[in-house]
mmCIF file of the C-alpha atoms, coordinates in Angstrom:
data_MODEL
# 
_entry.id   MODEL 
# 
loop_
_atom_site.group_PDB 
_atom_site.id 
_atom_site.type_symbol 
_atom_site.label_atom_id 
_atom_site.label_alt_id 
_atom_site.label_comp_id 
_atom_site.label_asym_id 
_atom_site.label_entity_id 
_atom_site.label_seq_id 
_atom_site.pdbx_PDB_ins_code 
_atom_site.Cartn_x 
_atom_site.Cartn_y 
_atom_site.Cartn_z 
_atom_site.occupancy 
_atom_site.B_iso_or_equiv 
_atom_site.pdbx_formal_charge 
_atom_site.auth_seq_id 
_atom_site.auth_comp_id 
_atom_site.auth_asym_id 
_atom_site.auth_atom_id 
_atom_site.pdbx_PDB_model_num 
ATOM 1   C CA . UNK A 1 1   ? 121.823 70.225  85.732  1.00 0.00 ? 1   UNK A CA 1 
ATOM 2   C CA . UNK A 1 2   ? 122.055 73.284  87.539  1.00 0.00 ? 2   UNK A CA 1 
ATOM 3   C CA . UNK A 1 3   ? 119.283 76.245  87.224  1.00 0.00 ? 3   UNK A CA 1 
ATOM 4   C CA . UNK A 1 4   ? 119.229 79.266  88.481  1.00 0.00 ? 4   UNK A CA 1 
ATOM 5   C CA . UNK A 1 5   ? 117.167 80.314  91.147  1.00 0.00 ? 5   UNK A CA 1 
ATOM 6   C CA . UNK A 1 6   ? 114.150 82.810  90.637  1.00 0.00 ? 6   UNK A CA 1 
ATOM 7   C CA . UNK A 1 7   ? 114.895 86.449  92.632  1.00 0.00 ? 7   UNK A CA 1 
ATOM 8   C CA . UNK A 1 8   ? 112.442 86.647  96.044  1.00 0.00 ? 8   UNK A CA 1 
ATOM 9   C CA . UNK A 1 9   ? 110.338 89.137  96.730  1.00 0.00 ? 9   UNK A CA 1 
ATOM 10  C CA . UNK A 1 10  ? 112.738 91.331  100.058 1.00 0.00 ? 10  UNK A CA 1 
ATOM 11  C CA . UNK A 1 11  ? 111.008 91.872  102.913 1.00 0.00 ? 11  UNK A CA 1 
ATOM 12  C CA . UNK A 1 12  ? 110.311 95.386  104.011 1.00 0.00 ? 12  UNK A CA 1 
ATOM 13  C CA . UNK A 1 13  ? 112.900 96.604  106.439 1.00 0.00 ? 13  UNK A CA 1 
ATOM 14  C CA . UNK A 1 14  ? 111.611 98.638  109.748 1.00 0.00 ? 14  UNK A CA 1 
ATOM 15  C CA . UNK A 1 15  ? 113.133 101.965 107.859 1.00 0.00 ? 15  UNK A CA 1 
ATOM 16  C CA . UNK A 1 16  ? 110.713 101.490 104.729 1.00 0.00 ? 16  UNK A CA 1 
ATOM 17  C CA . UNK A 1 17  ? 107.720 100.008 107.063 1.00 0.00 ? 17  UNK A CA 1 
ATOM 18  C CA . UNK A 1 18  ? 108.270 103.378 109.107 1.00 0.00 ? 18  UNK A CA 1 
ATOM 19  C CA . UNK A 1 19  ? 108.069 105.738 105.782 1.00 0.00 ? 19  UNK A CA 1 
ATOM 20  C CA . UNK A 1 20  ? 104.952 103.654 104.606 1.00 0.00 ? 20  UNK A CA 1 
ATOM 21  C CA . UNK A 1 21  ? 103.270 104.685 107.908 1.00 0.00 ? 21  UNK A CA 1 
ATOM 22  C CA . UNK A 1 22  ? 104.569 108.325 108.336 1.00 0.00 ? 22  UNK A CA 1 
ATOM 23  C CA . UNK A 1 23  ? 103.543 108.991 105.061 1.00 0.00 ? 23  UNK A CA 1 
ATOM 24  C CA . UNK A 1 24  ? 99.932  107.130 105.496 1.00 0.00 ? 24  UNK A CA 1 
ATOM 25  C CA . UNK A 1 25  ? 99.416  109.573 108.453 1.00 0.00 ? 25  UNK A CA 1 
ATOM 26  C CA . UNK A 1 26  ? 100.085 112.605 106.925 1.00 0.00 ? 26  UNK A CA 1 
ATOM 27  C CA . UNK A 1 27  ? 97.594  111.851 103.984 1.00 0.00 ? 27  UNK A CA 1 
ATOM 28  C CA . UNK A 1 28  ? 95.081  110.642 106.621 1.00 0.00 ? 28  UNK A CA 1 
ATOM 29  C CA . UNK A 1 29  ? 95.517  113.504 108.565 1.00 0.00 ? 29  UNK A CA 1 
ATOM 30  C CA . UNK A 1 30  ? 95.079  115.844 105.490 1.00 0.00 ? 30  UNK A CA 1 
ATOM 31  C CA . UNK A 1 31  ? 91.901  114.103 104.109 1.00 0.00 ? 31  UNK A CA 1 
ATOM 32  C CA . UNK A 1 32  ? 90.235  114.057 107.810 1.00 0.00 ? 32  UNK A CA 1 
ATOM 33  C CA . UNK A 1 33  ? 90.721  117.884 108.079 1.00 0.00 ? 33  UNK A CA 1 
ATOM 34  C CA . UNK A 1 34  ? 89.714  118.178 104.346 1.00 0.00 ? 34  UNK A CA 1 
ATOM 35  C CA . UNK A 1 35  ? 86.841  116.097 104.467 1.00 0.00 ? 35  UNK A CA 1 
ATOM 36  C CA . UNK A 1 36  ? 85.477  117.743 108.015 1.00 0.00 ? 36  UNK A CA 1 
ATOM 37  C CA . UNK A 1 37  ? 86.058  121.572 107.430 1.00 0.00 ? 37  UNK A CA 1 
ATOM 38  C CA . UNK A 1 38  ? 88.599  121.881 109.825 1.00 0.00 ? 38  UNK A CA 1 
ATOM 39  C CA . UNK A 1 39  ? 89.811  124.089 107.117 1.00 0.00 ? 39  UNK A CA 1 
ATOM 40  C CA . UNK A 1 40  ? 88.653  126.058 103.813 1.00 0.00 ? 40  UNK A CA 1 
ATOM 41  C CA . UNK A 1 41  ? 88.829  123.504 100.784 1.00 0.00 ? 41  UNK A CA 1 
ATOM 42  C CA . UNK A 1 42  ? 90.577  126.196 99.265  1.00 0.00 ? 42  UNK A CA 1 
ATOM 43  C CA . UNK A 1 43  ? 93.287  125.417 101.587 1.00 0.00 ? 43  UNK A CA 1 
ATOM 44  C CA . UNK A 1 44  ? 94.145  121.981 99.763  1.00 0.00 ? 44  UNK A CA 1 
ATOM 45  C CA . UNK A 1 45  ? 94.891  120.923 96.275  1.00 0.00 ? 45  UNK A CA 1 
ATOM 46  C CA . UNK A 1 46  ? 94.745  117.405 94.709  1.00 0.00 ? 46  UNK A CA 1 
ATOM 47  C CA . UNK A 1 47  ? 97.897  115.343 94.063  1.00 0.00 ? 47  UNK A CA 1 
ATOM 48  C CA . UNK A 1 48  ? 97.676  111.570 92.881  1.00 0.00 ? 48  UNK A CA 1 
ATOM 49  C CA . UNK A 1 49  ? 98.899  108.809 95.551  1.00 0.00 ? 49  UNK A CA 1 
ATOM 50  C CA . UNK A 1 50  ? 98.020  105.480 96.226  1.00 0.00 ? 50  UNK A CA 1 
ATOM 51  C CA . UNK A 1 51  ? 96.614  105.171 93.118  1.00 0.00 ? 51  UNK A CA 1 
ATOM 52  C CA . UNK A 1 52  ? 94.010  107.785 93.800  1.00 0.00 ? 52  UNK A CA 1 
ATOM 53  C CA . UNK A 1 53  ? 93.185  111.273 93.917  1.00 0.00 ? 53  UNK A CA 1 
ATOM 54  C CA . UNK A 1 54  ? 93.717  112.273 97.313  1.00 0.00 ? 54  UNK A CA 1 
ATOM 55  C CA . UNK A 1 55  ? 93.428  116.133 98.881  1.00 0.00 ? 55  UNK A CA 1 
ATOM 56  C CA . UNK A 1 56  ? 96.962  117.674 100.345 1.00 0.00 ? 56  UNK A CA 1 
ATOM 57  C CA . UNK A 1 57  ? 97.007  120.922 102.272 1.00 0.00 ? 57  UNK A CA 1 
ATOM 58  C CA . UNK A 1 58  ? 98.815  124.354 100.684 1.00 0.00 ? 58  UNK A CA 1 
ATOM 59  C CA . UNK A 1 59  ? 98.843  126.328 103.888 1.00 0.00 ? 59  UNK A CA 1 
ATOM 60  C CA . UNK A 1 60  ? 102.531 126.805 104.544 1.00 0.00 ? 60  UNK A CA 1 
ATOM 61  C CA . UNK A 1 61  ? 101.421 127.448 108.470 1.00 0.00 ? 61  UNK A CA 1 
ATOM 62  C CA . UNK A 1 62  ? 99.481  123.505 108.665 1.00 0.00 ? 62  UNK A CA 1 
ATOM 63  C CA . UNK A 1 63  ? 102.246 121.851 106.439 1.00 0.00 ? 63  UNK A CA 1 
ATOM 64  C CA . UNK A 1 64  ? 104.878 122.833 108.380 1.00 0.00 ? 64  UNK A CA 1 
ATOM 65  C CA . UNK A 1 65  ? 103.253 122.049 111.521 1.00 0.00 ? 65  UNK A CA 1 
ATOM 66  C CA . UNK A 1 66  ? 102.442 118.422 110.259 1.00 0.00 ? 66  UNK A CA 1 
ATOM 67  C CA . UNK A 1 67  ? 106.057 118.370 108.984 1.00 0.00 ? 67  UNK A CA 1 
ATOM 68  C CA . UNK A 1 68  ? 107.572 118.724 112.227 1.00 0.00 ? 68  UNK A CA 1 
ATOM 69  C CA . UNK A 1 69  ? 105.325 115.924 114.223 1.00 0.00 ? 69  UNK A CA 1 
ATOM 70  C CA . UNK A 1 70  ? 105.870 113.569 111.375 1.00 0.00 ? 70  UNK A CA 1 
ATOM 71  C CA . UNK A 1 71  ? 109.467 113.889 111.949 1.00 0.00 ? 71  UNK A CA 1 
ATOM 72  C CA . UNK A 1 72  ? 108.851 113.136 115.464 1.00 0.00 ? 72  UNK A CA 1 
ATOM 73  C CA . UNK A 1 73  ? 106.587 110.340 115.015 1.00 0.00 ? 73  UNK A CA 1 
ATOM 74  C CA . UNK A 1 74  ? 108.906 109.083 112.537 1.00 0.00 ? 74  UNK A CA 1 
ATOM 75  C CA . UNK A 1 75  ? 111.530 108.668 114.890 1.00 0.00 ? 75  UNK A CA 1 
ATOM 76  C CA . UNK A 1 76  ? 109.285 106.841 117.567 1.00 0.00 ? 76  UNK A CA 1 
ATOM 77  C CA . UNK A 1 77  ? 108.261 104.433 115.039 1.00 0.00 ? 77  UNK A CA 1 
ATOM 78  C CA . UNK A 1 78  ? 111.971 103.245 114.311 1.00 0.00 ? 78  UNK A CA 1 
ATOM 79  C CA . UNK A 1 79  ? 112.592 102.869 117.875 1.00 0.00 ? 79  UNK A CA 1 
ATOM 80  C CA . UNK A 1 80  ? 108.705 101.077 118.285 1.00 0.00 ? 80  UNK A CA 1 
ATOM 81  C CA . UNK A 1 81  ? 108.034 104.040 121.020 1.00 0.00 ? 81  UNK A CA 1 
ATOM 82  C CA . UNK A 1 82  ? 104.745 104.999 119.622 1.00 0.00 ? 82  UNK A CA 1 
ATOM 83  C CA . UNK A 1 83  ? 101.695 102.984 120.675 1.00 0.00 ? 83  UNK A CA 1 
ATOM 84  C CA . UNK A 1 84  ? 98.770  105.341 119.314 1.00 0.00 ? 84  UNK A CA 1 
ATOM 85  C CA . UNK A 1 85  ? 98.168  108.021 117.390 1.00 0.00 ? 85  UNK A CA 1 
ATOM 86  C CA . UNK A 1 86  ? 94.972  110.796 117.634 1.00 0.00 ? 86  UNK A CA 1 
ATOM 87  C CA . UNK A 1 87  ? 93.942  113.131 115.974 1.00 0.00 ? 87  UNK A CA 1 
ATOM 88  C CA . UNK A 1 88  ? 91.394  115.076 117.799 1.00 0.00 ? 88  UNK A CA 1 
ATOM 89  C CA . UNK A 1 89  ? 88.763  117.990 116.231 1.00 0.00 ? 89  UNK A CA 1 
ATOM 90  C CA . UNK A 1 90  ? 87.937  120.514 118.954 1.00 0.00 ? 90  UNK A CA 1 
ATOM 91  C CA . UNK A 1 91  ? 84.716  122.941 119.197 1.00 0.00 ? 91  UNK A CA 1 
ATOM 92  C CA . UNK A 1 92  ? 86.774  126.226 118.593 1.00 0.00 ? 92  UNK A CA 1 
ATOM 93  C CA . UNK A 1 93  ? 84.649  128.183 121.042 1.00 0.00 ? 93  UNK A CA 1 
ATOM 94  C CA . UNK A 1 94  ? 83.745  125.564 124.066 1.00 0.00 ? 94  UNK A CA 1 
ATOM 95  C CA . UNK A 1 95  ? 86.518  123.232 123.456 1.00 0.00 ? 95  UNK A CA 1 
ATOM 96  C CA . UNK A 1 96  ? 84.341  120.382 123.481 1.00 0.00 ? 96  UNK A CA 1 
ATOM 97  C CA . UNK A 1 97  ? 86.179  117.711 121.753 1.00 0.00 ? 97  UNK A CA 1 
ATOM 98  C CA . UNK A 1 98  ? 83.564  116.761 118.772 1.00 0.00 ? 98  UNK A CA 1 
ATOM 99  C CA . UNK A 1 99  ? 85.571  113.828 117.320 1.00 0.00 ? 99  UNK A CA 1 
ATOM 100 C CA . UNK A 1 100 ? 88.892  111.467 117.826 1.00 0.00 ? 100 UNK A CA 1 
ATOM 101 C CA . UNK A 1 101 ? 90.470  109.335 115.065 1.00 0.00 ? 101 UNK A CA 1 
ATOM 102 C CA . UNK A 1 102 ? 92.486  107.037 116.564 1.00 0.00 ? 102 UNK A CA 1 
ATOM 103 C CA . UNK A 1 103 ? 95.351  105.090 114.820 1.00 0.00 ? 103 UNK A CA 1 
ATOM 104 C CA . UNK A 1 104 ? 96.652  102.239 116.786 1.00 0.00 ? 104 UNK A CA 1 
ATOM 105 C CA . UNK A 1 105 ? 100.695 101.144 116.009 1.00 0.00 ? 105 UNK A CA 1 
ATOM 106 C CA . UNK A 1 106 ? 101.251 97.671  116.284 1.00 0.00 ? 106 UNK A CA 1 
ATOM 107 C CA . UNK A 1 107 ? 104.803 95.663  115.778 1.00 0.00 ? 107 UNK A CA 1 
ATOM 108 C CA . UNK A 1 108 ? 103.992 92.555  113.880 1.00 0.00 ? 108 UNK A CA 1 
ATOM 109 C CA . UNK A 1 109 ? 105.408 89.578  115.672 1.00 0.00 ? 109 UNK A CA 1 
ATOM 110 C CA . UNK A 1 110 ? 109.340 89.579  115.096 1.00 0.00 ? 110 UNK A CA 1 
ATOM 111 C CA . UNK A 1 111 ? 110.173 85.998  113.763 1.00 0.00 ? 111 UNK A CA 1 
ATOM 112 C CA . UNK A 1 112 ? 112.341 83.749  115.921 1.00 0.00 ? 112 UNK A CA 1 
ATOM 113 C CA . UNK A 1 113 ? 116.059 83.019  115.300 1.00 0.00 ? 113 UNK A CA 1 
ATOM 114 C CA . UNK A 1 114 ? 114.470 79.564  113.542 1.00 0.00 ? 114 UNK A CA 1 
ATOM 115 C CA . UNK A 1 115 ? 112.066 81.209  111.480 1.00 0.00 ? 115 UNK A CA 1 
ATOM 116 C CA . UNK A 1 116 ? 114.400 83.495  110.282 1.00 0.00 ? 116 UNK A CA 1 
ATOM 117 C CA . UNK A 1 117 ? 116.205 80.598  108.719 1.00 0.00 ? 117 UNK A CA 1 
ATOM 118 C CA . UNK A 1 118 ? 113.123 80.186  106.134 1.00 0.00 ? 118 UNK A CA 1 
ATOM 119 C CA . UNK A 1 119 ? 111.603 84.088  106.124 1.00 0.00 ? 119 UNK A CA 1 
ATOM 120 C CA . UNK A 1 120 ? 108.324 84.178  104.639 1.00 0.00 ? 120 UNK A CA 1 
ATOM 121 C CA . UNK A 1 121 ? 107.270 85.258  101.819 1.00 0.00 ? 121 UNK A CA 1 
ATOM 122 C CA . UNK A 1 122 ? 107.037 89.453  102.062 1.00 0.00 ? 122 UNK A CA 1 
ATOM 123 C CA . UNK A 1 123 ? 103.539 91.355  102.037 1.00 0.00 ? 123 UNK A CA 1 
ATOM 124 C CA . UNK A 1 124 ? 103.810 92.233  98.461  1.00 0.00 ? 124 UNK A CA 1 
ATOM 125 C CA . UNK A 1 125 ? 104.253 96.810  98.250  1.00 0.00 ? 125 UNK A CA 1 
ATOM 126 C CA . UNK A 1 126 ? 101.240 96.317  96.000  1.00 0.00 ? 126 UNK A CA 1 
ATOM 127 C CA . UNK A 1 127 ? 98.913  95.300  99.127  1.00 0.00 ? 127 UNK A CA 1 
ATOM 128 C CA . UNK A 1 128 ? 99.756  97.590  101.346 1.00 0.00 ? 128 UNK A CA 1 
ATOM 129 C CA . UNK A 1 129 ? 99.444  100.351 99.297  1.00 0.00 ? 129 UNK A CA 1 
ATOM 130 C CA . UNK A 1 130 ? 95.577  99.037  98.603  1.00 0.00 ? 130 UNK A CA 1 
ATOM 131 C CA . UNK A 1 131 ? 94.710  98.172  102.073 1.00 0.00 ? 131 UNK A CA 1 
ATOM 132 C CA . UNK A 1 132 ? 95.876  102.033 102.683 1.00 0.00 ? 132 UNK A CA 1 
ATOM 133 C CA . UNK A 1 133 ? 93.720  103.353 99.676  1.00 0.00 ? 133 UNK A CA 1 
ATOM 134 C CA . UNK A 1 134 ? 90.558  101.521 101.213 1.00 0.00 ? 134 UNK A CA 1 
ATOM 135 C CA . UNK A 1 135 ? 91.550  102.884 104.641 1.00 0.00 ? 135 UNK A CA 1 
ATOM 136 C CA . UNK A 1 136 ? 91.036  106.469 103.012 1.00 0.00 ? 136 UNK A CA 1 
ATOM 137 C CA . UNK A 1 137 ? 88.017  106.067 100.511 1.00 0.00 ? 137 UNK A CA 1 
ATOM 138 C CA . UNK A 1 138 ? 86.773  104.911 104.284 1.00 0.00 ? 138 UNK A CA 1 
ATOM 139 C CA . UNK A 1 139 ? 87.271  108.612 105.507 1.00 0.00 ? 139 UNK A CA 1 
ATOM 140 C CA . UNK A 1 140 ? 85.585  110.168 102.844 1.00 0.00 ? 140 UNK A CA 1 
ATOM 141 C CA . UNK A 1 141 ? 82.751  107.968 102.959 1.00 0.00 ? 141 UNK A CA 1 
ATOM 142 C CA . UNK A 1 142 ? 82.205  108.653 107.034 1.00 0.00 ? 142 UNK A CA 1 
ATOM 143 C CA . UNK A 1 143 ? 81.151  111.946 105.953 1.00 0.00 ? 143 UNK A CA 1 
ATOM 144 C CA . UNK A 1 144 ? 77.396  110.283 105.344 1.00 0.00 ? 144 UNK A CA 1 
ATOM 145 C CA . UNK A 1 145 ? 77.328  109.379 109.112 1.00 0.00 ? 145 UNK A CA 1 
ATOM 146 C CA . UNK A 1 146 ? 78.862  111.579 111.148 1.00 0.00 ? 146 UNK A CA 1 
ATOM 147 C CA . UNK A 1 147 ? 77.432  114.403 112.539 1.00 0.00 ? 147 UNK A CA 1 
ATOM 148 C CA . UNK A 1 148 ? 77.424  117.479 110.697 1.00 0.00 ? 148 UNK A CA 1 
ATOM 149 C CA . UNK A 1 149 ? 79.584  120.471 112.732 1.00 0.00 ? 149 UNK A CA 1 
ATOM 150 C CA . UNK A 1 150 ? 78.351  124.101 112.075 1.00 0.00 ? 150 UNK A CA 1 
ATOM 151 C CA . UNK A 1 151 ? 80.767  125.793 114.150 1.00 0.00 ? 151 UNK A CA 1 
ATOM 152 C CA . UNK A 1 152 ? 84.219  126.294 113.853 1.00 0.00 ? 152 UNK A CA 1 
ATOM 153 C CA . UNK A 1 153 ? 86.730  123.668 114.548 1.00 0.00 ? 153 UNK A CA 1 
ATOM 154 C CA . UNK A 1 154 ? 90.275  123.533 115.470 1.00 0.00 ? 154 UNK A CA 1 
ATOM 155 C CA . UNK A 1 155 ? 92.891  119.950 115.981 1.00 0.00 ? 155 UNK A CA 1 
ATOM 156 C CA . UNK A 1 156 ? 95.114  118.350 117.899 1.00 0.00 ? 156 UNK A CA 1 
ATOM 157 C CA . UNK A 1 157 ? 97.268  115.611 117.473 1.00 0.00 ? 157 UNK A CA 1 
ATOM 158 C CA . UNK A 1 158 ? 98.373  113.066 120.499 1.00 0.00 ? 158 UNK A CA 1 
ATOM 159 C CA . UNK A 1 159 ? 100.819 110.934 121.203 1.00 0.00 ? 159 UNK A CA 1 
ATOM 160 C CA . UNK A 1 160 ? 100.489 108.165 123.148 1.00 0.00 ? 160 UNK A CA 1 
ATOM 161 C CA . UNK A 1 161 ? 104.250 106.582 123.588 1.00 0.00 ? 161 UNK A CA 1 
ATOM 162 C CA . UNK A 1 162 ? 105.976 103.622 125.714 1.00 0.00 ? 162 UNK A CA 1 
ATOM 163 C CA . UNK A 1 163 ? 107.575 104.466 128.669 1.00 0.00 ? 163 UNK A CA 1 
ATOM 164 C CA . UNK A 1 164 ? 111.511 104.532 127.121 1.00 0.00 ? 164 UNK A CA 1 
ATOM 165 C CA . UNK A 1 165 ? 110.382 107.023 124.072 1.00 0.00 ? 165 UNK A CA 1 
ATOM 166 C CA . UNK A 1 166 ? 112.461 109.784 123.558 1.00 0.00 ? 166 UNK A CA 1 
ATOM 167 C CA . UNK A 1 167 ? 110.078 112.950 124.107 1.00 0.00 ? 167 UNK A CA 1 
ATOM 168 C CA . UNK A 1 168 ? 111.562 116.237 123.501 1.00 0.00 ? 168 UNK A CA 1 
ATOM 169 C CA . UNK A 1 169 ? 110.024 118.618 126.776 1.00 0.00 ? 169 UNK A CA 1 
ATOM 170 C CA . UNK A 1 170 ? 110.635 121.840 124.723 1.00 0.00 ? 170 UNK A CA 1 
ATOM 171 C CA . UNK A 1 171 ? 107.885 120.410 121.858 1.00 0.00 ? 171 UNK A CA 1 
ATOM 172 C CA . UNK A 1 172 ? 105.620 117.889 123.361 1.00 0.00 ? 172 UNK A CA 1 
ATOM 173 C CA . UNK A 1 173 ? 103.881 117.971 126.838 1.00 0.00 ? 173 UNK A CA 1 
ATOM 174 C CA . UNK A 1 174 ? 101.266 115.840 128.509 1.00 0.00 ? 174 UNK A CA 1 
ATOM 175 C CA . UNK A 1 175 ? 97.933  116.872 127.939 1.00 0.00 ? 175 UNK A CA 1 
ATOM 176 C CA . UNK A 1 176 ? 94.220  116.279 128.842 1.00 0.00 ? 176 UNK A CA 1 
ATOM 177 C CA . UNK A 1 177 ? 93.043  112.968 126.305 1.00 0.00 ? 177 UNK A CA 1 
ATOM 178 C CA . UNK A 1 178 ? 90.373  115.055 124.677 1.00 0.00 ? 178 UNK A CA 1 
ATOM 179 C CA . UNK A 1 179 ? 88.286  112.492 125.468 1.00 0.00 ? 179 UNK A CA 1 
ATOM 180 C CA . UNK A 1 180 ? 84.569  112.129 125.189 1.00 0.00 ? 180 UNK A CA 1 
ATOM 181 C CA . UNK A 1 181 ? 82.303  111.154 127.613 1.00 0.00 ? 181 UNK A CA 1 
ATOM 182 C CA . UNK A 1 182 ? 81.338  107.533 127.200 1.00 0.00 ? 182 UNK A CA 1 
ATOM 183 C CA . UNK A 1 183 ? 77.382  108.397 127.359 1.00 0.00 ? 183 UNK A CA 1 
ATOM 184 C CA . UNK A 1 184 ? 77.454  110.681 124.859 1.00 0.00 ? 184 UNK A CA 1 
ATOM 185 C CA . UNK A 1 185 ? 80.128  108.644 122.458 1.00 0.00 ? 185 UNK A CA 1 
ATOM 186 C CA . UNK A 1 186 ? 79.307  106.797 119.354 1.00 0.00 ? 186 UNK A CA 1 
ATOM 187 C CA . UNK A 1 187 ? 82.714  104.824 117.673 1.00 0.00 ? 187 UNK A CA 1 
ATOM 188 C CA . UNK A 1 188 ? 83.013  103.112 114.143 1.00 0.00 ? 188 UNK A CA 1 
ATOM 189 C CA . UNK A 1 189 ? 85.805  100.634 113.507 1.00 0.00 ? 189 UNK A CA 1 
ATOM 190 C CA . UNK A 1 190 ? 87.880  101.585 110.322 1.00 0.00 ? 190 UNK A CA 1 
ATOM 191 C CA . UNK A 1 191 ? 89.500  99.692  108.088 1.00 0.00 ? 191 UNK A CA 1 
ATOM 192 C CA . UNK A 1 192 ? 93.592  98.184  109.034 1.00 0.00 ? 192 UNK A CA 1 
ATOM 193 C CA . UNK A 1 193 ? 96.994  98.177  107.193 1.00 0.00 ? 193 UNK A CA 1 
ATOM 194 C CA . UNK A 1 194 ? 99.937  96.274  107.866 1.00 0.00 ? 194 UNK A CA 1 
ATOM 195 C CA . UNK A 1 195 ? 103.514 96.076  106.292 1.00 0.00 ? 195 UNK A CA 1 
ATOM 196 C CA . UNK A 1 196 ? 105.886 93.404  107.412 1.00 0.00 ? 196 UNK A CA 1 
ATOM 197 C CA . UNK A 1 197 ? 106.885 95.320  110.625 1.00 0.00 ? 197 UNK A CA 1 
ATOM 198 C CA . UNK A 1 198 ? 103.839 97.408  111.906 1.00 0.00 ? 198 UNK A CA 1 
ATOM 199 C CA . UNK A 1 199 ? 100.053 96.963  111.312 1.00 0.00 ? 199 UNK A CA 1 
ATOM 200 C CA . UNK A 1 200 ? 98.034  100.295 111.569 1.00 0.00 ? 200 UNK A CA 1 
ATOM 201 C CA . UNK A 1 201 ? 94.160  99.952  113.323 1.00 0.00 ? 201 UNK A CA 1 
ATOM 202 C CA . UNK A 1 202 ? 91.914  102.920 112.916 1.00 0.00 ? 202 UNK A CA 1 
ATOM 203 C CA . UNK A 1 203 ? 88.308  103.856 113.938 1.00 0.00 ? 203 UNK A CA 1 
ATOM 204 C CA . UNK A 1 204 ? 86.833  106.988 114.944 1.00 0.00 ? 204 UNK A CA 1 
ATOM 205 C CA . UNK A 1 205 ? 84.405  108.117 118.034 1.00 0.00 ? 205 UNK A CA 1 
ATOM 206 C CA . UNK A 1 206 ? 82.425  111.159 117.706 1.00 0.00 ? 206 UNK A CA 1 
ATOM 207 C CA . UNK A 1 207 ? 80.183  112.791 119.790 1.00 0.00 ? 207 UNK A CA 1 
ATOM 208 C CA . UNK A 1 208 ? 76.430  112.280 120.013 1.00 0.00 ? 208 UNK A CA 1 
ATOM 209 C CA . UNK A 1 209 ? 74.101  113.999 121.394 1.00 0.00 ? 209 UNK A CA 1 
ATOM 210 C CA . UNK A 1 210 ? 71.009  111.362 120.585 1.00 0.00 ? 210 UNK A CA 1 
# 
């Protein structure tokens, strides 16, 4: 008797891994500048994603800006020539670096020619887009520890890339790490996501002054 097999679940190829976590940065990157007064809350508006309410910027000026890294980012991550991402919140006036979130970009292990012969099951969309909502409640809740900044802020994002990335001169340079010093540096381990092809590690170090 012959019966018809039941449809599997696809895997998610390294162009729909790479849109999960080009979009995951740019709401992570909104709700960090949102949720520490980098800019006015005016400056956002809420739009529903990932199952939540989540804050998105309407400055023209910012959103373009993001735009245009994303793109770039977007392209490293297809060729796997981004290692780290960091988005760093500067004292405006002494341009003492007050905070870095870091976002690490792993490959998952590519299966051998073998293994590809039975490919396991795939991370269900579902999951992902979960482990990505706790990732952000996580932001907004870091708010009750972190130190409060009374003056004003500005950002930077950084690239950390292998040595064979592409990295167009004209937009991106190398730059000081915007690093803080280890004595006066306090980190928290965030929450992780991971499609099929890349898993995402976050945490953030601030400063503190004890």
């Amino acid at each position: 008797m012959a019966t018809k097999q039941a449809p599997t679940r696809q895997a998610i190829t390294l162009k729909g891994s790479t849109a999960i976590v080009t979009d995951f940065f740019k709401f992570a990157v909104n709700t960090i500048l949102y949720q520490r007064g980098v800019y006015p809350a005016d400056d956002f508006h809420l739009v529903k994603k990932y199952g939540q309410v989540v804050m998105l910027t309407q400055d023209l000026a910012l959103e373009n800006y993001l735009d245009k890294i994303l793109q770039q980012v977007q392209k490293w991550l297809l060729t796997g020539g981004v290692t780290q991402l960091v988005l760093a919140i500067i004292a405006k006036d002494s341009r003492t670096t007050l905070e870095r979130w870091v976002f690490d970009v792993l490959l998952q292990n590519q299966p051998t020619p073998a293994e590809t012969a039975t490919p396991a099951s795939a991370k269900p969309e579902s999951q992902i887009q979960a482990e990505i909502r706790d990732i952000l409640k996580q932001i907004v809740s870091t708010v009750t520890f972190l130190p409060t900044m009374d003056e004003p802020t500005v950002f930077n994002i950084l690239a950390y890339t292998s040595e064979s990335a592409d990295v167009p001169a004209d937009e991106w340079v190398d730059t000081d790490p915007l690093a803080i010093e280890a004595s006066k540096s306090q980190q928290v381990k965030l929450r992780s996501f991971s499609t099929d092809v890349h898993r995402v590690e976050a945490m953030v170090a601030y400063r503190y002054e004890g």
